[in-house]
N, C-alpha and C positions, 0 to 999 in steps of 0.2 A: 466105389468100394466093393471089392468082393462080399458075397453071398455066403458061399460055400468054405468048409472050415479048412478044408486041404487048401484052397485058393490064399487063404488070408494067410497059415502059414508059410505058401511060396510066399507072399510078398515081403513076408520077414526075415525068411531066408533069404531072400537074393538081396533086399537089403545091408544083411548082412558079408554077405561074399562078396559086394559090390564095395562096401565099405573096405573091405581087407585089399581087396585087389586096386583099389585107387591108393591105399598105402604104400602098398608095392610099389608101384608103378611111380609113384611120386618119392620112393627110398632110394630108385633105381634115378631118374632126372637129374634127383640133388646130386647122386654118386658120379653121376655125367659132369653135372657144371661144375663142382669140386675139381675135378679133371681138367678137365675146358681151364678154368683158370689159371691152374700150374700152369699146360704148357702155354695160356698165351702172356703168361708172367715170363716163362722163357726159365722156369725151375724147372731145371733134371733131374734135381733128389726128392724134391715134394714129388713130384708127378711118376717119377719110378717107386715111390712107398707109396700112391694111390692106387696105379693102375690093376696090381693083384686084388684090391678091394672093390673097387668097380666090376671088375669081371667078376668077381664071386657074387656079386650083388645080382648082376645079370645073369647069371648063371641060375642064383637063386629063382630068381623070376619067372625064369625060362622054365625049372624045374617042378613049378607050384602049377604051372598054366599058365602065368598071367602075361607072359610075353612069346610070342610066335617059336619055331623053333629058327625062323630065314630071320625073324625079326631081332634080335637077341645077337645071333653071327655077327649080325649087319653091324650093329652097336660095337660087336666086343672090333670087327676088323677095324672101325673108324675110330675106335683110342689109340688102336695098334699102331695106323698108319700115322697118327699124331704123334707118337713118343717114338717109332720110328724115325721120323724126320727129324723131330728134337735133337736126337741123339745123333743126327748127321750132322746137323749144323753147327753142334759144339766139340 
């Protein structure tokens, strides 16, 4: 345990920003597998009325800090390419 009073405040702080940013991060998975599951249901109108909400999700993420800015692309290209194809196949 810290000593020092500046110390024991970092540890409450980052606590606490540790806390938000694993909300984040875990706002952002769900908004993924919500997705994931439209299109492997083989839904083009759930998964085209998710996809603007996912990306915004990520976007949020990205914009807070709490996702890379390559890390974030990477997400939003791989729903893309998902409802992309969807949408070739039907």
């Amino acid at each position: 345990m810290a000593n020092i009073k500046s110390q024991k405040k970092r540890i409450l702080v980052t606590a606490r920003e540790n806390a938000k940013n694993n909300s984040i991060r875990s706002t952002v998975k769900n908004a993924i597998k919500k997705f994931n599951v439209a299109i492997n249901a083989k839904d083009l109108e759930t998964a085209e009325k998710l996809y603007p909400v996912t990306v915004s999700t990520i976007d949020k993420a990205k914009s807070e800090g709490v996702l890379h800015i390559n890390a974030a692309s990477r997400k939003v290209a791989t729903i893309s390419r998902s409802l992309e194809a969807l949408r070739a196949e039907k």
